[in-house]
N, C-alpha and C positions, 0 to 999 in steps of 0.2 A: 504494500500500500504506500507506503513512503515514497518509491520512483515516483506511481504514478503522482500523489500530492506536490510532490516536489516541483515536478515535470509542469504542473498543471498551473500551480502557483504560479513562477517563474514566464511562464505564455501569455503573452497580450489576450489572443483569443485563442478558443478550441474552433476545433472545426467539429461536426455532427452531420452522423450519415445515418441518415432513414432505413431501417430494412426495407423499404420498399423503394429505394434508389441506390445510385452506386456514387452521385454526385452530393461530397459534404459542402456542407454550408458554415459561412464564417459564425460566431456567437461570441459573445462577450461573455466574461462568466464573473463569479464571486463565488470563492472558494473558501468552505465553512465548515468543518464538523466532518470531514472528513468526504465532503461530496462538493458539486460544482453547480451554483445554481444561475441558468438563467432566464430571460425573460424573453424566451424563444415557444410560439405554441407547439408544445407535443403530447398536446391531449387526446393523439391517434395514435400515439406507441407507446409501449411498454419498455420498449429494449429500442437503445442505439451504439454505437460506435462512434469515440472522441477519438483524435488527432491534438494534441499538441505539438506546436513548434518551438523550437529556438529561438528569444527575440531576435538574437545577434543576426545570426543565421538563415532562419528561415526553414531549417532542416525537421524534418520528423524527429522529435526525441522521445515519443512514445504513442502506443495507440491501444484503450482500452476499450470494453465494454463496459457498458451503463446502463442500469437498469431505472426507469425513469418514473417518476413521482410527484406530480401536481402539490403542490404546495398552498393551502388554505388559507384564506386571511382570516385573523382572529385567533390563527394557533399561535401556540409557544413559540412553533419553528418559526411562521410568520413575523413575530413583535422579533423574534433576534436575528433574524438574517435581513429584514428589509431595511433598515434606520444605517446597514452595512453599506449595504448596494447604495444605497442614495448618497452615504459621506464618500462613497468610491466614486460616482458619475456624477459631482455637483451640477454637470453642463442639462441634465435632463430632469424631467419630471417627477417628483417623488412615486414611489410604485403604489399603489391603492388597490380598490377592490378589483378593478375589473383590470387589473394586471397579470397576465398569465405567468407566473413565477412556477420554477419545473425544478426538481431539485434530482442529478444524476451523478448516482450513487453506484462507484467502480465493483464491475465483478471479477475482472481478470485483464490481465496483462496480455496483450495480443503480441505487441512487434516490441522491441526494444531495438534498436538499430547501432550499428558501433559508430562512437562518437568521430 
């Protein structure tokens, strides 16, 4: 777990790949509690695939599976992960109710690539 946290910390953004495509998508994330959450809707999957890069780089430095997790407002997880995300993106809108907040939670270690 630590690679991939580390990996993930460290990356401007993940990339996320839909089981039902082959093409990932950029995402911003905020990295909390041992998972990645963000404000991307993935209330049609259950399971995706992250790519982290290298800021420096650019290069693949890790590629996991996530099993993914709509995030409720008015939970615990809510009141402590969203007051995060807003002191991290001061430039945008504070997240609210009708913020699709996703929270993706590593199952395993796909690629590790030699650095």
């Amino acid at each position: 777990m630590s690679l991939i946290a580390d990996a993930t910390k460290k990356s401007g953004l993940i990339w996320i790949t839909r089981p039902d495509t082959a093409r990932a998508m950029p995402a911003w994330h905020h990295w909390h509690d041992d998972a990645a959450y963000v404000l991307v809707d993935l209330s049609d999957v259950d399971r995706v695939s992250v790519i982290t890069r290298d800021k420096a780089t650019g290069a693949r430095s890790v590629t996991w599976d996530a099993t993914v997790t709509r995030v409720s407002p008015g939970t615990a997880e809510w009141d402590a992960v969203v007051p995060e995300i807003h002191a991290a993106r001061l430039n945008s809108p504070p997240p609210d109710d009708s913020t699709p907040l996703f929270r993706l939670s590593p199952t395993a270690v796909s690629t590790i690539p030699a650095p």
